[in-house]
Residue, then its C-alpha position, 0 to 999 in steps of 0.5 A: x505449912x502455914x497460911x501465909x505460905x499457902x497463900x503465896x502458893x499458886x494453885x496447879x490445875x487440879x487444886x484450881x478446879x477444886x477452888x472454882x467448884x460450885x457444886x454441893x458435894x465434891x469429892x476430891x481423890x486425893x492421892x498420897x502426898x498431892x497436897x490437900x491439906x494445902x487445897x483445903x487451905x486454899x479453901x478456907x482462905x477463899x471462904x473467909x467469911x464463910x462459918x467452915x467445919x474441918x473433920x479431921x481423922x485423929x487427935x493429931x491431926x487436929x492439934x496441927x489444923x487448929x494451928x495451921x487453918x484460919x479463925x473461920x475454920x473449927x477443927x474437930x475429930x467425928x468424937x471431940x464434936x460429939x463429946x463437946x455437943x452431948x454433955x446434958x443438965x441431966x446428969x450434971x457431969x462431964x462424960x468421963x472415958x472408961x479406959x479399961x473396958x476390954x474382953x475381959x469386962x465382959x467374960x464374967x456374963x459368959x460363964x455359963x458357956x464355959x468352952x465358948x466364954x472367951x470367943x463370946x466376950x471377944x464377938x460382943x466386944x466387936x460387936x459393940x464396938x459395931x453397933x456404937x459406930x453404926x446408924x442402926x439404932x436397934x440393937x436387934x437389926x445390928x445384930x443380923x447386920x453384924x452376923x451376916x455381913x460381918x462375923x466369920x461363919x465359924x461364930x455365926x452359930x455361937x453368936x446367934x445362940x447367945x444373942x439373946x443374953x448379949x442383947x441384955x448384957x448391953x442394955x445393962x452396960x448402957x444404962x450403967x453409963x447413962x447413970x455414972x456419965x462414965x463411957x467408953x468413947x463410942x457410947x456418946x458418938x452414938x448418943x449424938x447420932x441417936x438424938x439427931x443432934x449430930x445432923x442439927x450441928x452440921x447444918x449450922x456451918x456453911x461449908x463442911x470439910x472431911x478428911x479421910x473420907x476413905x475412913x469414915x465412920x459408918x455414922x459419919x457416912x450416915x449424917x453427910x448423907x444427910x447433910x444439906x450444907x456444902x460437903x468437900x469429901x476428900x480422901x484415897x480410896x487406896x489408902x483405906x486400911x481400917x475396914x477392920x474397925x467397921x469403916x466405910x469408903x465413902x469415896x466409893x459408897x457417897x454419890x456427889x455431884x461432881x467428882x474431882x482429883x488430885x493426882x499430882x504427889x509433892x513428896x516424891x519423884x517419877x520413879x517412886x511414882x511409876x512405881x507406885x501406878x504399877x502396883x495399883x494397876x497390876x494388884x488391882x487391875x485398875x488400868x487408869x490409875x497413875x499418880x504423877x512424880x515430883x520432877x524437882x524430887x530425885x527419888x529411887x526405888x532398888x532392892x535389899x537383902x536383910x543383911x544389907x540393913x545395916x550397910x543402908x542404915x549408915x549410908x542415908x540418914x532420917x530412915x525409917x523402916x515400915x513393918x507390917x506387923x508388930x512382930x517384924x518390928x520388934x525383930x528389927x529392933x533387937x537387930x538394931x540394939x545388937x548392932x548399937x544403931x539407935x532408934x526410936x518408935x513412930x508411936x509409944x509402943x510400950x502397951x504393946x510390948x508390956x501385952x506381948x510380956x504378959x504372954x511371956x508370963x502367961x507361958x511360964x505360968x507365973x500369972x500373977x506378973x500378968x497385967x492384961x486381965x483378958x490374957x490373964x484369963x487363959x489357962x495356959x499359952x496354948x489356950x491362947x494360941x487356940x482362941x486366936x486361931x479361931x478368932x483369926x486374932x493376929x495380934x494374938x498369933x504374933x504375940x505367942x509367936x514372938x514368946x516362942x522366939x526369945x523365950x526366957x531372954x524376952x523380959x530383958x529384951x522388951x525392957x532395953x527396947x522400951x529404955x533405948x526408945x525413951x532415951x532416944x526420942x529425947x534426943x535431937x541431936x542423933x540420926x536415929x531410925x525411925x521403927x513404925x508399923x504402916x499403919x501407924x506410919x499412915x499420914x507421915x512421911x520420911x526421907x528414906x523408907x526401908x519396907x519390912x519383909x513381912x509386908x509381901x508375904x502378907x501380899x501373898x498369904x492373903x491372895x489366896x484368901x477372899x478379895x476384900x481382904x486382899x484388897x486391903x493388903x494392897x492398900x497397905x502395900x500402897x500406904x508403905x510406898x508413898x510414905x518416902x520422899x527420896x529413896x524406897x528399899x524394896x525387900x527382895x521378895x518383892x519380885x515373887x510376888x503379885x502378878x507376872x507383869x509386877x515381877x517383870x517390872x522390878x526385876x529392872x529394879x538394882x540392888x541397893x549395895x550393887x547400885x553405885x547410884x544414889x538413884x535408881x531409874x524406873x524400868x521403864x527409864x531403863x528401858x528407853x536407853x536400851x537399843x532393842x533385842x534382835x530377834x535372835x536374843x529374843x529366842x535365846x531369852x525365851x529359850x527353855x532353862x536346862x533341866x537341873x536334878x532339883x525335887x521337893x525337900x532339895x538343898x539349894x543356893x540362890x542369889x538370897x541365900x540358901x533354903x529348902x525347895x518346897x515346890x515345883x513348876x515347870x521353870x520355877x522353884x518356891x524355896x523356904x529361904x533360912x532366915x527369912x519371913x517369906x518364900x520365894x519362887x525363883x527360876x531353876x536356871x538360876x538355882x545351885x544345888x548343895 
């Protein structure tokens, strides 16, 4: 969107409160696709002669600031500026990024703790990425934080019982660095924070933008805490999907005085929209949240089977399928590739596909094809698949997973698929889908949107678990959701999952190949065009199912295919369906037996 565009823009009435603020922190709740990129535009313009510093989350979204916001305006990601203010006389050199500093460089310092060497380099390794992004300067006082806050309790001893030895580990490395000027990227964030000079830079500006604020940085939250210039804070706390690399929802977390929002979404319509308001106020029992639809954008929400992939792959074009792991990614792209259907990755997935090899190798005990060194360094792929049990490394997990999988036929697997998306994002001139997981999805969004059926079975795996955890899961849930423009494809274990009044509302949901529409309405636009249910529907509706003969290990059909009954209550079943990710609970009354 270009300035000349924007200035053409007339504000709606959200945009407008946020242009006339006069308040000196605002904070702006942007939800998914309002336009606030267009609002920090309208801004910027409105600030013409103002000095205005933009930060923005990563590399790309800077490259796209600095060619869309006006003279005015410096665009920099929370590194760039600490890269660009850090370069000191004293050592007469640039910082130069250490690229390959992993685990693996720090297994040599744990020798000693032979059954523990692995999760001791994995835990400093986190560890350090902890203390370089946080405002705590003692090493010491970050480690009670890290330990307390941070570590699962099963590390908690072991961490504690080489504290003594990481500590003298880092301050090695950290003079090593201040010496060759070479670091991993961090280090001079943390430099930057360390010499006040972070806080100093920010002062000569006189209107401070941030993007993302439900990703800060904990020492960007630390320095806008701090800041004395006017601070517009924009970000959506449902979209916060990083926590895992120690960030901070500064949404929630920063006072301001005055809070703002922009709950209007230009990307999609109503029923995308209702939609999307009933996962937030069902998962999270938020009652006032809603997000407003576009009423110029027709979009639909309906179901689909894995075997309806293909019939909606080449019915709609520029669609992308959004997993949430890599391993639900890698498998529809073999899916694709036997079909002959083209596609190509949202980012270069050819580090992770070459990682998920050295598993192979590792597996077969041909070592010495290996390129990962921390993978190279387990003895065998059990020896892995332990170290991410206790770690709670999924990445790992996935990996191992995926080995066993496709066994021998992985090598030829991985190289086709790296070749097929080379080839493919070369070209223009094709309809290709687009493969993604959601997080690399995060801040794109696409005509249709095919969500993977691994995401709900995340949803549930991890409501069993601690809140915090399934609080980010339904972030991510929100994430998938609000990337599509005209048509979202639900998988269909979407109606088990969550709450009773979640199932309720999309079991109105049509599936995508019964549907003779483009468009499927909401169930709430359903149900205004019904005439209502007489009393006597009403009890025939809530009457008890007949009892059928179906126990524990019964082989059964449903509407999804055929399965195993793994569990019972008084009017459901959970079935293990053949093929698929997920289990479903379905209703006895609509259960066959085989």
């Amino acid at each position: 969107m270009g300035l000349v565009y924007v200035m053409n823009l007339k504000p709606t009435h959200e945009q407008q409160a946020i242009l006339n603020a006069p308040e000196r922190l605002i904070k702006v709740n942007a939800r998914a696709g309002t336009g606030k990129t267009s609002t920090l535009l309208m801004l910027a313009e409105k600030h013409s002669s103002a000095k205005i510093l933009y930060l923005v989350y990563n590399k790309k979204a800077q490259k796209k600031a600095r060619s869309t916001f006006p003279k005015n305006v410096t665009v920099h990601t929370i590194h760039s500026l600490a890269y660009r203010y850090t370069q000191s006389k004293r050592y007469q050199r640039s910082w130069q990024p250490i690229v390959n500093f992993t685990p693996a460089t720090l297994l040599p310092e744990f020798e000693e703790f032979k059954d523990q060497q692995h999760e001791l380099a994995s835990i400093s390794y986190n560890f350090l990425t902890f203390y370089l992004n946080s405002p705590i300067h003692e090493i010491e006082k970050a480690a009670q934080e890290f330990s307390d806050r941070l570590l699962a309790d099963t590390m908690v001893e072991i961490f504690n019982h080489a504290l003594e030895k990481i500590i003298d580990i880092f301050k090695k490395i950290f003079e090593s660095w201040k010496e060759r000027g070479e670091c991993v990227h961090d280090y001079y964030l943390k430099l930057f924070h360390k010499t006040g000079n972070f806080l100093l830079q920010l002062n000569r500006y006189d209107i401070i933008l941030v993007d993302e604020g439900q990703d800060l940085s904990p020492i960007m939250s630390d320095v806008l805490s701090k800041c004395h210039r006017k601070v517009i804070l924009v970000g959506d706390p449902h979209q916060q999907i990083y926590r895992f690399r120690y960030a901070v929802d500064a949404m929630q977390t920063h006072s301001s005085d005055i809070n703002l929002e922009l709950s209007k979404s230009f990307r999609f319509g109503p029923s995308v929209a209702e939609t999307v308001s009933k996962l937030i106020t069902e998962a999270k029992n938020e009652k006032g949240f809603s997000i407003q639809g576009n009423t110029q954008v027709n979009s639909g929400v309906s179901f689909y089977r894995d075997r309806d992939l293909l019939s909606i792959i080449n019915r709609y074009k520029k669609i992308a399928i959004l997993s949430r792991t890599n391993l639900n990614l890698f498998t529809k792209a073999i899916q694709l590739r036997k079909k002959d259907v083209p596609f190509t990755f949202e980012r270069d997935v050819t580090p992770q596909m070459l990682r998920t090899l050295d598993v192979y190798w590792l597996s077969i005990g041909d070592k010495e094809k290996i390129r990962d060194p921390f993978i190279k360094s387990f003895t065998t792929i059990e020896h892995l698949e332990h170290h991410a049990s206790e770690m709670d490394n999924r990445e790992f997990s996935q990996m191992a997973k995926t080995v066993r999988d496709y066994a021998k036929d992985l090598p030829n697997i991985v190289f086709d698929l790296i070749k097929i998306h080379k080839d493919n994002a070369q070209k223009t001139n094709i309809n290709a889908v687009t493969l993604s997981t959601i997080h690399s999805a995060k801040g794109q969004e696409y005509n249709h949107v095919i969500i993977g059926s691994d995401l709900p079975y995340f949803l549930n795996e991890d409501a069993e678990k601690e809140k915090e955890i399934f609080l980010e899961e339904i972030n991510i849930a929100y994430v998938a959701l609000t990337r599509v423009k005209e048509q979202l494809f639900l998988p269909n274990e979407f109606k088990t999952i969550l709450t009773r009044g979640w199932q309720d509302y999309v079991g109105n949901f049509k599936s995508a190949i019964q549907s003779t529409n483009k468009i499927s309405r909401s169930p709430a636009s359903q149900r205004s065009k019904r005439h209502r249910k007489s009393k006597a529907e009403e009890s025939r509706a809530l009457a008890p199912a007949p009892i059928k003969q179906i126990s524990a290990g019964s082989r059964v059909r449903v509407a999804n295919g055929a399965g195993v009954v793994i569990d019972i209550d008084p009017s459901r079943c959970l079935i293990d369906l053949d093929g698929q990710e997920a289990n479903v609970w379905e209703e006895i009354k609509n259960i066959n037996l085989l």
